[in-house]
C-alpha positions as CSV (number, residue, x, y, z in Angstrom):
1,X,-21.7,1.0,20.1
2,X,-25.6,0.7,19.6
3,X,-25.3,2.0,16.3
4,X,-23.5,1.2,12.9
5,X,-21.4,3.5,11.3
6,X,-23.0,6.2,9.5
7,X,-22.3,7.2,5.5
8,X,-20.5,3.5,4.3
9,X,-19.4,4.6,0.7
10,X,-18.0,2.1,-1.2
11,X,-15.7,3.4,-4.3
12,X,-14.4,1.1,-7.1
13,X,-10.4,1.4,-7.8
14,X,-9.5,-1.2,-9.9
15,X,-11.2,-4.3,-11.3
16,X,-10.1,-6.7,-8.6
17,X,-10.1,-3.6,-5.6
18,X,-12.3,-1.6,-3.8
19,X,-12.3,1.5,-1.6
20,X,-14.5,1.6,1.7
21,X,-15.3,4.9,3.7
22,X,-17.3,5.2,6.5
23,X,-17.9,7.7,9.9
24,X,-17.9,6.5,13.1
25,X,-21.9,6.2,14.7
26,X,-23.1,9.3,16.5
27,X,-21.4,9.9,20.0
28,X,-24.3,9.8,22.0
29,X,-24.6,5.9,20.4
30,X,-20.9,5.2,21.0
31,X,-20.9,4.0,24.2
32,X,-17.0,4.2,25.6
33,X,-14.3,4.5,23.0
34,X,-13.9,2.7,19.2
35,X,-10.5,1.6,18.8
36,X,-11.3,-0.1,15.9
37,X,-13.5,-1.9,12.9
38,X,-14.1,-5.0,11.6
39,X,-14.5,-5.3,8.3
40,X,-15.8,-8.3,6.3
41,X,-15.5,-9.6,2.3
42,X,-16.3,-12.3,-0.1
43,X,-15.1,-12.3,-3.0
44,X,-17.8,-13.0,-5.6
45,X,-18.0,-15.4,-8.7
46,X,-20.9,-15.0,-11.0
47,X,-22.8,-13.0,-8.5
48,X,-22.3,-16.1,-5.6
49,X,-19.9,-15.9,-2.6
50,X,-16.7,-17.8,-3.0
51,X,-14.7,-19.5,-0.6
52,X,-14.5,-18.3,2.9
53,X,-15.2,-14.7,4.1
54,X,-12.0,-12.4,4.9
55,X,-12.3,-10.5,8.0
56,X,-10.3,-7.0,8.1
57,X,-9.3,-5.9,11.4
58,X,-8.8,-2.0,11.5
59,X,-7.1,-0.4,14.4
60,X,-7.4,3.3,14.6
61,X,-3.8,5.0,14.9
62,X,-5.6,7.0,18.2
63,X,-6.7,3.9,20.0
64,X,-4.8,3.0,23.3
């Protein structure tokens, strides 16, 4: 796509979790078909990144 996804809302569940939302970019800036995200974290200590970031790999249930 040539455009991020719109309306990221990020909701806190638990001290140690977190709840991310987001809609797909526009069609006209999709470009094809999204099968999926990618979604990176650090955890933070003191306000600093620690350790390596996780990457999340989200496949949509509709993607071939």
């Amino acid at each position: 796509p040539s455009a991020p996804p719109r309306r990221v809302e990020v909701d806190n569940v638990n001290s140690t979790a977190l709840r991310v939302s987001w809609k797909p970019p526009l069609q006209q800036k999709q470009h094809g078909q999204i099968r999926g995200y990618q979604v990176v974290y650090s955890r933070l200590e003191n306000g600093e990144p620690r350790g390596q970031p996780v990457i999340l790999d989200i496949t949509l249930p509709e993607a071939q």
